[in-house]
C-alpha positions in Angstrom: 5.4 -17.6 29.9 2.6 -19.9 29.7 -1.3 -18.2 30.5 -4.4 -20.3 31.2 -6.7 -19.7 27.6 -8.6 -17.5 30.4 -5.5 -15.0 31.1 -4.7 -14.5 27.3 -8.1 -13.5 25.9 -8.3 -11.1 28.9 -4.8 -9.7 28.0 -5.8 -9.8 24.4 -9.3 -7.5 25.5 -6.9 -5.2 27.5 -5.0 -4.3 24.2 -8.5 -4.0 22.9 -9.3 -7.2 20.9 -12.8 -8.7 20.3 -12.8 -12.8 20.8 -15.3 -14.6 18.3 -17.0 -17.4 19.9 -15.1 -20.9 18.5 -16.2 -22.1 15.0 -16.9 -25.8 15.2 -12.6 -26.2 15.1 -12.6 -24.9 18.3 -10.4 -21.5 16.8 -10.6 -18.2 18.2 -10.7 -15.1 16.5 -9.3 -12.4 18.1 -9.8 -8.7 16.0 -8.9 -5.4 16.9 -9.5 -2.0 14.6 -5.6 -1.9 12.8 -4.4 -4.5 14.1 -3.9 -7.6 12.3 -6.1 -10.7 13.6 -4.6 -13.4 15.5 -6.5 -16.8 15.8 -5.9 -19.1 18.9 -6.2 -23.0 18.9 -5.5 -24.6 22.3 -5.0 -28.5 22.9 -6.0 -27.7 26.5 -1.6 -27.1 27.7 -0.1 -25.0 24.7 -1.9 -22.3 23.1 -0.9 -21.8 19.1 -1.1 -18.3 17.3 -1.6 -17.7 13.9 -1.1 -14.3 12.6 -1.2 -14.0 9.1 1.0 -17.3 8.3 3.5 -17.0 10.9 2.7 -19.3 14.0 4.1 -19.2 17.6 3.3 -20.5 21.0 4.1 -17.1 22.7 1.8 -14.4 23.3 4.3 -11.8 22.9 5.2 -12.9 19.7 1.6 -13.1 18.3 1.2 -9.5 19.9 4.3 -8.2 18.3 3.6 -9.6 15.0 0.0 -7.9 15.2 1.7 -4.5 15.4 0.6 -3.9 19.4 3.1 -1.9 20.9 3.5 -1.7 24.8 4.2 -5.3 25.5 5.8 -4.4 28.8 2.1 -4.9 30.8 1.6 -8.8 29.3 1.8 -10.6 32.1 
């Protein structure tokens, strides 16, 4: 599914992540206590995920790879 940047960093505070403000590369950092971090670049269509050194364009994955559980309310 594709979110505007606006829909993932609420889903992302739902599951109880903190966004840092962009750095001047324009990358998110998205931290929650015990979860891994997962930093967002967007070109303004796609939205990439980094989580450790894996990389997707899927939400789900990034969440999954964080260790959040309950995926079923992303959407």
């Amino acid at each position: 599914m594709n979110f505007t940047i606006q829909k993932v960093i609420e889903i992302l505070e739902k599951k109880g992540f903190s966004i840092e403000e962009p750095e001047n590369n324009g990358v998110l950092h998205c931290i929650a206590p015990s979860y891994k971090e997962i930093k967002i670049k967007t070109d303004g269509v796609t939205h990439y995920f980094k989580v450790l050194t894996k990389y997707t364009t899927h939400i789900e994955k990034a969440l999954e790879w964080a260790g959040v559980e309950n995926l079923e309310d992303v959407a």
